[in-house]
C-alpha positions in Angstrom: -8.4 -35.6 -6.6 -5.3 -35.6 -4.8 -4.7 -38.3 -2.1 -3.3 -36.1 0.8 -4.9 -37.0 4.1 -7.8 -35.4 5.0 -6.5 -33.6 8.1 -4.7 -31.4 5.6 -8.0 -29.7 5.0 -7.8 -28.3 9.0 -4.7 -26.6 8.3 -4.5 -23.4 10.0 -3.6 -20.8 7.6 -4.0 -16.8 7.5 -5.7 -15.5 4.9 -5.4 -12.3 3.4 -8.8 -10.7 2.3 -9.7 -7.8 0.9 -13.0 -6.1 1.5 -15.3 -3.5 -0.5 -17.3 -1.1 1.9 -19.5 -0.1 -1.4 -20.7 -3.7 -1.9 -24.6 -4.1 -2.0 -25.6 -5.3 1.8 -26.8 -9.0 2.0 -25.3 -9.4 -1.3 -23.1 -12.5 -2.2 -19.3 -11.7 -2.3 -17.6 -13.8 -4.7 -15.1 -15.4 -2.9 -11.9 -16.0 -5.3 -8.4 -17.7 -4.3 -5.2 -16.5 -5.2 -2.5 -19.2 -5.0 0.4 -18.0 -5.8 4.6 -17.4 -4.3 5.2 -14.4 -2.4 9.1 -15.3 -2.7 10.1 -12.0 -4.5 8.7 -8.3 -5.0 7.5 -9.4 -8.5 5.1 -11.5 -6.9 3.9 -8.8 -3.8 2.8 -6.8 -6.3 0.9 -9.2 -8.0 -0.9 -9.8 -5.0 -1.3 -5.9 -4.6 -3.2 -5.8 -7.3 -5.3 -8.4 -7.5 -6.6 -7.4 -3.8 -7.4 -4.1 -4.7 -9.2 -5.3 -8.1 -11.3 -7.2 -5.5 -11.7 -4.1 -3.5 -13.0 -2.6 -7.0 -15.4 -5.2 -7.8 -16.8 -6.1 -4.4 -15.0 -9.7 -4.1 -13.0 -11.4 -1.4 -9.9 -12.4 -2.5 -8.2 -14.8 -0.5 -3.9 -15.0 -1.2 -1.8 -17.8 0.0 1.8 -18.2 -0.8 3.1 -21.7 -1.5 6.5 -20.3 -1.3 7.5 -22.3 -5.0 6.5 -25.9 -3.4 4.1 -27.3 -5.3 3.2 -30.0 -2.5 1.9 -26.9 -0.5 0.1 -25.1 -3.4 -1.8 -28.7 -3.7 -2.4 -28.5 0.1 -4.0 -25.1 -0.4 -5.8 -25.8 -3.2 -7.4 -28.9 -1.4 -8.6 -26.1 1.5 -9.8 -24.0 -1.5 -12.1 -26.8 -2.1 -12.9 -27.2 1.4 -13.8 -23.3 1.8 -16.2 -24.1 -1.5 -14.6 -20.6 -3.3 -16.0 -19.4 -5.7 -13.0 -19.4 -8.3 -9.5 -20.2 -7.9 -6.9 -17.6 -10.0 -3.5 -20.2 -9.8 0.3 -19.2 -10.5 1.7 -22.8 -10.5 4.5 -23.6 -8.9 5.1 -26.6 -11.3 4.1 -27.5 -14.5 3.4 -31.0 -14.0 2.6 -31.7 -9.5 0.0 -29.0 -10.4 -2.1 -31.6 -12.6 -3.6 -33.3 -10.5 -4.6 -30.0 -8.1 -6.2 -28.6 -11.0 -8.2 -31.5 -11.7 -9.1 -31.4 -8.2 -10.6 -28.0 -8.8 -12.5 -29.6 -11.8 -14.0 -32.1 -9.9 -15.7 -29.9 -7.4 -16.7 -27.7 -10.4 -14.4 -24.6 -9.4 -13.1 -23.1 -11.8 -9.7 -22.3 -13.1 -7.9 -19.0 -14.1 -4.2 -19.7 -15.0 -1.6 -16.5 -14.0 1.6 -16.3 -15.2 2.6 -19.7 -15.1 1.6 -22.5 -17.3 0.4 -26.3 -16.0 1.1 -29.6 -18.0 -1.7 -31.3 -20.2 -4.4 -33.5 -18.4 -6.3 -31.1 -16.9 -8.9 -28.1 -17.4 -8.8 -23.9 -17.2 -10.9 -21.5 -18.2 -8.1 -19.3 -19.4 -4.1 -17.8 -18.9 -3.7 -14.5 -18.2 0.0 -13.0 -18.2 2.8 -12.0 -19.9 4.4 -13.5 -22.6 7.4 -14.9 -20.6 9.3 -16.6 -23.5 8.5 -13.8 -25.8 9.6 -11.3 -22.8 12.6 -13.4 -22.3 13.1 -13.4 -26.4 13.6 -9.6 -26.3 16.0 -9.7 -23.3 18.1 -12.6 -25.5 17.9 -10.2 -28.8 18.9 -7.4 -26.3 21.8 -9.2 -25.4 22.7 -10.6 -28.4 23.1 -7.2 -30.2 25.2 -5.9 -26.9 27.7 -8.1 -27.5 28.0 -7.8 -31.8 26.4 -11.1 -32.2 29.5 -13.2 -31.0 31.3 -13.9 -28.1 30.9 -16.4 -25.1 28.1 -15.4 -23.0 26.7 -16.8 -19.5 23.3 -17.7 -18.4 21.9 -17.4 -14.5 18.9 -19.5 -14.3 16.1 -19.7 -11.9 14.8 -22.6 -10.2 14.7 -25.9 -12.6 11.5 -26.8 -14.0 9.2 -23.6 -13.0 7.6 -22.8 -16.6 9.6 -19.4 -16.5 13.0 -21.5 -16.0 12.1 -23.6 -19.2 10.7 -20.6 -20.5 13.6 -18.5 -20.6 16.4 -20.8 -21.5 14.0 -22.4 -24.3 14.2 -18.6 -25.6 17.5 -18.2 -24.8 18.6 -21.1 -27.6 16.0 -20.1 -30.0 17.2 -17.1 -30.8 21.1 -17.9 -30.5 20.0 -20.8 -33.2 20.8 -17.8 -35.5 24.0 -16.8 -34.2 26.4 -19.5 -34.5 29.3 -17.1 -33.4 27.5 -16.9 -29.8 28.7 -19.3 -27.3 26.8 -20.6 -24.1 30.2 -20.8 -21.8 28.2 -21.7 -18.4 24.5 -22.6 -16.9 24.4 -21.8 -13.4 21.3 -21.5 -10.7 21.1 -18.5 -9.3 18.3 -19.6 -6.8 16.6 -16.0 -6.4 19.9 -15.6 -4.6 21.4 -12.4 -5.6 24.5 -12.9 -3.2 25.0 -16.7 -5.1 24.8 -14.9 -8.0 27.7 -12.6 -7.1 29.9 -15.5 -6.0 28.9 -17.5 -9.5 29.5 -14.8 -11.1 32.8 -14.0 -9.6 33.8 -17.9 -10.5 32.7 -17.4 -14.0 35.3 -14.6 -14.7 38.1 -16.7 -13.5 37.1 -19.1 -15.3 36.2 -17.9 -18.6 37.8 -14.2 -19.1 36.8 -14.3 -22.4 33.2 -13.6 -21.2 31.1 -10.8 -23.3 27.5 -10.8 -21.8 25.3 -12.6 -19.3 21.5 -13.7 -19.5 20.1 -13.5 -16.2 16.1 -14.7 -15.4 15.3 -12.0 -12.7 16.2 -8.1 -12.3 17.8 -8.4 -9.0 20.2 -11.1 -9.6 20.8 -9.3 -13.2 22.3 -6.7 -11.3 24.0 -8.7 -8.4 25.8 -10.1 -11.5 26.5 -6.8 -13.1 27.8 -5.2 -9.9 30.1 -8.6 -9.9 31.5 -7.3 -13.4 32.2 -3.6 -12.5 34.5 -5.1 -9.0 36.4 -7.3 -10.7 37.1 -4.6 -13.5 35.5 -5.5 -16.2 32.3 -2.8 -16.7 32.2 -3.7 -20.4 30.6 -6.8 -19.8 26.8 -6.7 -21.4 24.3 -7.7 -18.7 20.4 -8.4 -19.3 18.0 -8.9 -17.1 14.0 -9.6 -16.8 11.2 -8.0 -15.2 11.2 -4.4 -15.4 11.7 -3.5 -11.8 12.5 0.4 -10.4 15.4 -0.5 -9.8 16.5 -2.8 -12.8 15.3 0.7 -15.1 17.6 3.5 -12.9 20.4 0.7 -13.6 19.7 0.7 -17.1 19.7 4.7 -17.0 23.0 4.9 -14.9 24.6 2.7 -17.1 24.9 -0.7 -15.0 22.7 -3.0 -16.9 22.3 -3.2 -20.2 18.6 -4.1 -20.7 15.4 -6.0 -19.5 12.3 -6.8 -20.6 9.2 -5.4 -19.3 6.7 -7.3 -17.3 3.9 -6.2 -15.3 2.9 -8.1 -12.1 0.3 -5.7 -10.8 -1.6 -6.0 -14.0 -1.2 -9.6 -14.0 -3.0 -9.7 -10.6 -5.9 -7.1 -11.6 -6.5 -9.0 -15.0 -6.7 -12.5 -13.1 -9.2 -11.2 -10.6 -11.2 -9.7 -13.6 -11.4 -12.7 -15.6 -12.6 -14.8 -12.6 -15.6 -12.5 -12.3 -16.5 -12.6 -15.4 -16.5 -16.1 -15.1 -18.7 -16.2 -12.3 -20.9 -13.7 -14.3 -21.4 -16.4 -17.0 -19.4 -14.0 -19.4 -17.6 -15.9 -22.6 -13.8 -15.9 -22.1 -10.8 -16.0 -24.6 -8.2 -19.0 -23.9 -5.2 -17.0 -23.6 -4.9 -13.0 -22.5 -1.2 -11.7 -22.9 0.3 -8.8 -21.5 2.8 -7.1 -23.7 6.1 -7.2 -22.6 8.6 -4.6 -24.1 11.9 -4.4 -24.4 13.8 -1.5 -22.0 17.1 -0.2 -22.8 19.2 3.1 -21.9 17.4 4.8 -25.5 13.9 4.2 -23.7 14.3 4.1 -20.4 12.8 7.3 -19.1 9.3 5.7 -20.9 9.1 3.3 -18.0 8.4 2.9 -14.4 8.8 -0.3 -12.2 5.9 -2.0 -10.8 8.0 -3.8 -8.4 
């Protein structure tokens, strides 16, 4: 259990719910949490469709946003607890704070469906349900990688440090330049979910190093603050990638802007989270691990896809 005091549990927070009006009278509503970040439109959507998944299968779902602290997701799981829910669907915010929160949850027998985001050993789920990130961020590297003629001094625009899609994505990011030793990391910079930082980084970068051929960017929207950084200084050629697979990520992909992304899907995320969960609660076997493809999108496929976010 964590060992945050117990007025924490009194904490005043406002709770998004979701109702069913086709839910048997005097029936019991399985009441599910959904702790997760609302910090970017990835993530809204996410939430969008896990509440109306729990519209569809008569449950409340109840979404708070830790905003990416990981003290406050263990605050929220601890009033989780208090509210005695009946399942707790968690995107952690770190992989290892978020131990002992989850083994919280174990204790008073709740249990555990993982989304998105992994947690550190030492404590127990009943599954992970998501997409692929370091596969997804594998086809955005190759995407880049081929961009560019496999050599060249590239950039990469990180998110924040130690979220499993920050180690993630520049784990995946080495791995695959581990077979193209004419490919140079120049620069590792935070972008912070900034995309104005990442303009001004950016901006820096080409002073700097003018021999730049590509950047790997973890996000959409700063993937494109940093391509639109590349077309005003003059230099359009410049091979950006991004991830995520947002609307408008794909129409800069068609117009010719960015280069490529990989395709993730944060409404599914949330409707396969809330699924699981009841299933759960239904005493129905689950798989450890349920992945959500994650294609590759480039200018030749483009038209195929449309943004969730």
């Amino acid at each position: 259990m964590s060992h945050f005091p117990s007025a924490l549990l009194l904490l005043a927070i406002v709770l998004a719910t979701t109702s069913c009006s086709n839910a048997p009278s005097g029936a019991h509503r399985p009441q599910i949490g959904f702790l997760m970040t609302l910090d970017d439109p990835y993530w809204q959507n996410m939430r969008l469709g896990a509440e109306d998944e729990g519209k569809k299968l008569g449950a409340d779902v109840t979404i708070l946003n830790a905003k990416e602290d990981p003290v406050t997701q263990i605050q929220q799981i601890q009033e989780m607890i208090a509210r005695q829910v009946d399942a707790v669907c968690l995107v952690p915010m770190k992989k290892e704070p978020l131990v002992s929160g989850v083994q919280a949850l174990n204790a008073a027998g709740i249990p555990v469906i993982l989304v998105n985001r992994e947690v550190a050993d030492g404590c127990q789920y009943e599954t992970f349900c998501g997409t692929d990130t370091y596969d997804g961020a594998v086809t955005s590297a190759k995407i880049l990688v081929e961009a560019i003629g496999g050599k060249g001094g590239i950039v990469e625009f990180h998110q924040l440090l130690g979220t499993g899609p920050e180690i993630a994505r520049s784990k995946a990011l080495r791995d695959v330049l581990k077979d193209y030793p004419d490919i140079t990391i120049l620069a590792r910079v935070p972008h912070e979910g900034d995309r104005g930082k990442a303009i001004k980084e950016m901006q820096t970068l080409l002073e700097k190093f003018p021999e730049i051929k590509g950047a790997y960017v973890h996000g959409d929207p700063q993937a494109i603050a940093v391509a639109d950084a590349c077309r005003d200084a003059g230099r359009p050629e410049i091979a950006v990638v991004g991830m995520g697979g947002s609307e408008e990520a794909i129409a800069a992909i068609k117009a010719g802007k960015l280069t490529g992304t990989s395709y993730q899907q944060p409404e599914q995320e949330g409707r396969t989270a809330v699924q699981l969960a009841i299933k759960k609660l239904k005493g129905q076997p689950l798989e450890k691990t349920y992945l959500i493809p994650c294609p590759a999108i480039t200018k030749q496929n483009a038209d195929q896809f449309k943004g969730q976010f």
